[in-house]
MDTraj code that builds the backbone (N, CA, C; nanometers):
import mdtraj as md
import numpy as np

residues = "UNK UNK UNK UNK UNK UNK UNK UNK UNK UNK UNK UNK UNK UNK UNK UNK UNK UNK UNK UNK UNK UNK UNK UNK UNK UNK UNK UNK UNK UNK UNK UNK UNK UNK UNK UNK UNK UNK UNK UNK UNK UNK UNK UNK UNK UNK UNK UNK UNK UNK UNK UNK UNK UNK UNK UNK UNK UNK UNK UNK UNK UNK UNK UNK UNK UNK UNK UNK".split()
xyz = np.array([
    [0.1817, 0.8829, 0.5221],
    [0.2551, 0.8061, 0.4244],
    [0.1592, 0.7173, 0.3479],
    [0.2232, 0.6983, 0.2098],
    [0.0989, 0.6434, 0.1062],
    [0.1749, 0.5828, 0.0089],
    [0.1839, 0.4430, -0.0196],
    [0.2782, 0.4137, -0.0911],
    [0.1690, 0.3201, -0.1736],
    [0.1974, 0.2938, -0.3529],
    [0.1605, 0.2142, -0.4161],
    [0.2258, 0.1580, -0.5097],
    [0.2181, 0.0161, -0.5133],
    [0.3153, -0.1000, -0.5756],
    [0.2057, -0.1561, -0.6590],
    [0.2763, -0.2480, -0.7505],
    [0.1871, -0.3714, -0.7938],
    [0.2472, -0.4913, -0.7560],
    [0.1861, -0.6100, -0.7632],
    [0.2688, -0.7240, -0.7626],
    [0.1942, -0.8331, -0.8725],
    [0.2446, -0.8411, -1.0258],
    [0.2212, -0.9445, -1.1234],
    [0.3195, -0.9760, -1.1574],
    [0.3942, -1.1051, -1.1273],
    [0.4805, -1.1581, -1.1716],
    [0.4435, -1.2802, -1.2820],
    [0.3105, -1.2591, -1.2611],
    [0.2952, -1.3724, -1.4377],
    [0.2210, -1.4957, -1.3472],
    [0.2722, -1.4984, -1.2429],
    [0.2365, -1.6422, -1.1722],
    [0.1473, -1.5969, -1.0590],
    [0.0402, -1.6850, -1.0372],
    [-0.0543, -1.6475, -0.9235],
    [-0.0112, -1.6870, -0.7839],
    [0.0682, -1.7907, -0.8161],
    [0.1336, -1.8697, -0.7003],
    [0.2182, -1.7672, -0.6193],
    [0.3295, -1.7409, -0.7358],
    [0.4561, -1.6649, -0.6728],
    [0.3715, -1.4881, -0.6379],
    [0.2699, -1.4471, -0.7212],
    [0.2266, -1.2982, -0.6750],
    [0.1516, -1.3322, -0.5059],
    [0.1004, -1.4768, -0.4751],
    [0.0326, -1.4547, -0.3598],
    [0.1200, -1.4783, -0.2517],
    [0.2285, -1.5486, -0.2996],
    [0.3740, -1.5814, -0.2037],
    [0.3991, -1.4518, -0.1760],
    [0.3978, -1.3657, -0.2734],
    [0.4930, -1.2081, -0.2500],
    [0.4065, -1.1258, -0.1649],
    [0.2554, -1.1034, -0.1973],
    [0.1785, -1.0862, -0.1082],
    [0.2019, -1.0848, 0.0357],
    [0.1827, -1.2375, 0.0386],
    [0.1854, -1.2641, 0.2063],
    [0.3085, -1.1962, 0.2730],
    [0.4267, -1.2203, 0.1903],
    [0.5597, -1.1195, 0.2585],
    [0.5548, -1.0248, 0.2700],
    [0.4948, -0.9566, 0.1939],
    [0.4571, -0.7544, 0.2235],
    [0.3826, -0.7252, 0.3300],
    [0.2410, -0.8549, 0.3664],
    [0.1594, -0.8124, 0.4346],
    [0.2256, -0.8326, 0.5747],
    [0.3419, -0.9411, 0.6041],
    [0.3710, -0.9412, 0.7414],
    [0.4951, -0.8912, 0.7327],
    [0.5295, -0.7929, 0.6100],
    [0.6456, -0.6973, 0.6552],
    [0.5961, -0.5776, 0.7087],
    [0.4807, -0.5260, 0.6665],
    [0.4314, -0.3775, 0.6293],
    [0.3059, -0.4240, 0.8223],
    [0.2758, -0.4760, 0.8273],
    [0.2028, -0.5238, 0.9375],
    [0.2713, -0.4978, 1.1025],
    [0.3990, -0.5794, 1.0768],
    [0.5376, -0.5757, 1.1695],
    [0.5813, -0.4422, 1.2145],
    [0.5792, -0.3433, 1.1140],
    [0.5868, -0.1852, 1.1295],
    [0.4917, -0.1084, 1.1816],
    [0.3459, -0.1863, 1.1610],
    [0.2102, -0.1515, 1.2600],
    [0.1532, -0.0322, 1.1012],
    [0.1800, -0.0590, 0.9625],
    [0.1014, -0.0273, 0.8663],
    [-0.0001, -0.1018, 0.8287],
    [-0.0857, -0.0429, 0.7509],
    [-0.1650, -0.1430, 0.6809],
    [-0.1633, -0.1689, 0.5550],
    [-0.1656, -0.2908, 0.4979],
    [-0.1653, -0.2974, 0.3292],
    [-0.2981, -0.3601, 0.2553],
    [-0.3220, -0.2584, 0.1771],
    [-0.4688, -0.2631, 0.1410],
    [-0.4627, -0.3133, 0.0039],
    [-0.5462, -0.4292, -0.0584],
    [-0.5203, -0.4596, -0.1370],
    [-0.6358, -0.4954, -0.2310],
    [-0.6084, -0.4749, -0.4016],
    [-0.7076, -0.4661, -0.4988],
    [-0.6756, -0.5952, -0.5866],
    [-0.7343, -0.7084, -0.6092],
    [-0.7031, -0.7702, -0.6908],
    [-0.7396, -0.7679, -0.8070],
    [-0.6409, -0.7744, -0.9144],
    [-0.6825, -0.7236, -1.0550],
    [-0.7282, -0.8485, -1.1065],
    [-0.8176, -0.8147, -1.2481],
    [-0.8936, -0.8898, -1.3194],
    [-0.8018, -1.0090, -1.4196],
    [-0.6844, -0.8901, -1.4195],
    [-0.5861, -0.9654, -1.5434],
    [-0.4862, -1.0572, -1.4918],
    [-0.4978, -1.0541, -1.3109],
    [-0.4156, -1.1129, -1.2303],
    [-0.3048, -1.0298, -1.1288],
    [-0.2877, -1.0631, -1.0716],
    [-0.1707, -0.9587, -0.9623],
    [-0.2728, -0.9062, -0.8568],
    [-0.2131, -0.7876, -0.8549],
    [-0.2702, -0.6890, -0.6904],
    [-0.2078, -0.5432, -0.6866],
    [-0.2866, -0.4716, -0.6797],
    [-0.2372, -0.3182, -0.6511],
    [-0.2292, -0.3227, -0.5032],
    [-0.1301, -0.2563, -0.4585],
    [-0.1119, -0.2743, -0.2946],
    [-0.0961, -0.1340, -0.2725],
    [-0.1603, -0.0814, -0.1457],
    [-0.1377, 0.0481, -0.0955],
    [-0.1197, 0.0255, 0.0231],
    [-0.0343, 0.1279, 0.0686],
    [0.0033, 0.0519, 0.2131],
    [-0.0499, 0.1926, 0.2734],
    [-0.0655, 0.2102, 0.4219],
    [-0.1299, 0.3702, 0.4664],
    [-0.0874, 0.3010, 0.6302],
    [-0.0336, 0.3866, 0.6738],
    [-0.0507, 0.4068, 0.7780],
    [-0.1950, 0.4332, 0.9193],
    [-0.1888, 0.4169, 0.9670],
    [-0.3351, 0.4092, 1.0435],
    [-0.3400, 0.5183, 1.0786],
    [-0.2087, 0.5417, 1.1842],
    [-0.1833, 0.6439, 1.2466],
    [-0.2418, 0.8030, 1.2049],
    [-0.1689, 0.8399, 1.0719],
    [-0.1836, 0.9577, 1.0053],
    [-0.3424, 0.9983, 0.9487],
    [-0.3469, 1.1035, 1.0200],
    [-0.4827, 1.1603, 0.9593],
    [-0.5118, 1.1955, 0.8364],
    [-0.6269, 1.1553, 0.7918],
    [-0.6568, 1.2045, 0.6774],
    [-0.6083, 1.3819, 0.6153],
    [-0.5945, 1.4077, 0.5254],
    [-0.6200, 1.5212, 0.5072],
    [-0.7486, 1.5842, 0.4774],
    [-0.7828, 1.6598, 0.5274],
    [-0.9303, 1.6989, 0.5333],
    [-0.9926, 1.8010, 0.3693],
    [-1.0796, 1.7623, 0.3362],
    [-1.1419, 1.7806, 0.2215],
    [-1.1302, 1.8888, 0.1878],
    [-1.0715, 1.9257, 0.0198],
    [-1.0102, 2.0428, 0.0123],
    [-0.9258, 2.0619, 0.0295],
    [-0.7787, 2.0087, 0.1133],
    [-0.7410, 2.1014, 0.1412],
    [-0.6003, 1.9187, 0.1001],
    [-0.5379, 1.9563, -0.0172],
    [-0.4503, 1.8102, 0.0083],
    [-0.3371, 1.8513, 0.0742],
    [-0.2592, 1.7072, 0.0890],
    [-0.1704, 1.6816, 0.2145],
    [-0.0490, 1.7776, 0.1786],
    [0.0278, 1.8320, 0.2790],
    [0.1647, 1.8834, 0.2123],
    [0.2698, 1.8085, 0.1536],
    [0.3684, 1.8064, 0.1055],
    [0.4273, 1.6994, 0.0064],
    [0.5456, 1.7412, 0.1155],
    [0.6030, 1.6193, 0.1095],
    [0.7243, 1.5231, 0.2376],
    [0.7894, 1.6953, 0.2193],
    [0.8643, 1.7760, 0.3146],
    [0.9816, 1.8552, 0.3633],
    [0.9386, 1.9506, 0.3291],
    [0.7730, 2.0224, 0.3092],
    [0.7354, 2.1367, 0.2619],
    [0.7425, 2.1939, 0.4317],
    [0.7638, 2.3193, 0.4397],
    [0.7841, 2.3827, 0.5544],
    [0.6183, 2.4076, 0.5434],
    [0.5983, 2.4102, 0.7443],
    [0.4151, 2.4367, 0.7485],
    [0.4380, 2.5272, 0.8310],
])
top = md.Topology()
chain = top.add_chain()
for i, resn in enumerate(residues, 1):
    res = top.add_residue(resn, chain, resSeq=i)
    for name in ("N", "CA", "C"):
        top.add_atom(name, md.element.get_by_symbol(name[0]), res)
traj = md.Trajectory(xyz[None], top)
C-alpha cells in the first residue's frame, strides 16, 4: 500500500498541526509517513507500509484485485 496526499492549507501553523495528526494516526496502524517539505510551503506525505515488500526491479506491483 502507497498512498499520497498533500497538506497546504495556506497556514504553516495549521499544515504542521495537520501533520502531526496523520503522523500519529498512520503510526497507530504501525505505517509509516514519509514526508517532503515543499519550498512554496505544505508537505507531500506518502505513507508505505513497512511490512510490504518492495516490488522487485522490473517487474511493477500488481494493481489492488488483479488475480496472481
Amino acid at each position: 500500500m502507497q498512498q499520497t496526499f498533500a497538506i497546504n492549507t495556506g497556514n504553516p501553523q495549521t499544515d504542521a498541526q495537520q501533520l502531526a495528526y496523520y503522523q500519529q494516526q498512520y503510526i497507530a496502524q504501525g505505517l509509516q509517513l514519509q514526508v517532503v517539505p515543499q519550498p512554496t510551503g505544505g508537505f507531500i506525505c506518502t505513507v508505505v507500509n513497512p511490512a510490504a515488500p518492495p516490488a522487485a526491479a522490473g517487474y511493477p506491483a500488481a494493481p489492488a484485485g488483479a488475480a496472481a
